[in-house]
N, C-alpha and C positions, 0 to 999 in steps of 0.2 A: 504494500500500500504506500509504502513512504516515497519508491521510485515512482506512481502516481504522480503524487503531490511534486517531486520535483520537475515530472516532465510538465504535469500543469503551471508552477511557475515559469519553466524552462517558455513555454507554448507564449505566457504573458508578456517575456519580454522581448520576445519574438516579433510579437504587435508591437511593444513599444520602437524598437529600432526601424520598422515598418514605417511606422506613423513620424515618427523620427527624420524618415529620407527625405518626408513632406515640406520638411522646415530645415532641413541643413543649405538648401538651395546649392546643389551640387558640393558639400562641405565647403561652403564661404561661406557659415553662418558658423561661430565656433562653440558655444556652450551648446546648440544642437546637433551638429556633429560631435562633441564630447559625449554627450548622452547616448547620441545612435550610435557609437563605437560600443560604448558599455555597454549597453544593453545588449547588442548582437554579440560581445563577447561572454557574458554573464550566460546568456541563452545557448550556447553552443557547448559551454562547459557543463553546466546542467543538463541537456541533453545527453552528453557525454556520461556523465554520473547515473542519469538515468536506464543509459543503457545497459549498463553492468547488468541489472536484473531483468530486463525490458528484452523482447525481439525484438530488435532492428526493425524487422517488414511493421512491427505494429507501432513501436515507437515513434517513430520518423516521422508518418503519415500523421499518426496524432496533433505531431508539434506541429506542422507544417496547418494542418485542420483550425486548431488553434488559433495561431497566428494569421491563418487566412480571414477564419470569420472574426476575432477581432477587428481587426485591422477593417474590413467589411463594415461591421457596427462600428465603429470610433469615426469613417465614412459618413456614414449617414446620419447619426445624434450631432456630432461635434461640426463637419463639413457640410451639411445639407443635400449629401449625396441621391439619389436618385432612391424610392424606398418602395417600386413598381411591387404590384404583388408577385411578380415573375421573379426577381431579387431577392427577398424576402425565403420563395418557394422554396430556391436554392440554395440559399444560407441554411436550412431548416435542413435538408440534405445533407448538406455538410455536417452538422452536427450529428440527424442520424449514421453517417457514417463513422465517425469519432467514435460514439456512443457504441456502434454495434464492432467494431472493431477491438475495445478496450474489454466488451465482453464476451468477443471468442477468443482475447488472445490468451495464452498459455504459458506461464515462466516456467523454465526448468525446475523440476523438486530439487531438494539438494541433493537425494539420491542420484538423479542422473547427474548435476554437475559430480559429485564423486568418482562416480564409472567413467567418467572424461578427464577428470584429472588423474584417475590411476593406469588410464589409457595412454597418456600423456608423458606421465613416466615410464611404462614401459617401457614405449616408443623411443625414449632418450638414449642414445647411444652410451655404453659405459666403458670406462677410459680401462684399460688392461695391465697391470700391474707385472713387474717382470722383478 
């Protein structure tokens, strides 16, 4: 549950460095490229962290989901972005996709990581002693 919670912050500053590119004006704006540096590197390392326990195919997508429909909403409340029920339709996909992805996916038990790290050693070539 906890690597959840980090790919969900990980996913919120995702939005923010996003939302961020809006106002760096190609970085010649500097406390807003300060920000959208941070933020894009805060989210990447979290991600990173998240992945330790997370699959990849499901993790990734999540963040990416995230930070899309953020980024989407932040659009439309903050910008006056365009809020068609067509838009809308398809943000709300988005999330069922998020939503149904986080609950097929599957972490490794610790049993199987075990069989993979004494597979791992096996595998190690051992140095021969003369």
């Amino acid at each position: 549950m906890k690597s959840w919670i980090i790919l969900f912050v990980a996913g919120l500053l995702e939005t923010g460095w996003a939302v961020g590119l809006k106002y760096t004006d190609g970085f010649t704006h500097f406390w807003a490229s300060i920000w959208t540096i941070i933020a894009l590197v805060a989210s990447m390392v979290l991600l990173s962290v998240a992945v330790r326990d997370l699959p990849i195919g499901t993790a990734y997508p999540v963040w990416v989901g995230i930070g899309a429909v953020g980024s989407a909403l932040f659009g439309m409340v903050v910008l006056n972005e365009s809020t068609s029920p067509a838009r809308l339709f398809f943000l709300l996909l988005l999330v069922a996709a998020i939503i149904g992805l986080k609950a097929t996916s599957h972490t490794p038990s610790s049993e199987s990581q075990n069989v993979s790290e004494n597979a791992a050693q096996v595998a190690q070539p051992k140095s021969i002693e003369r």
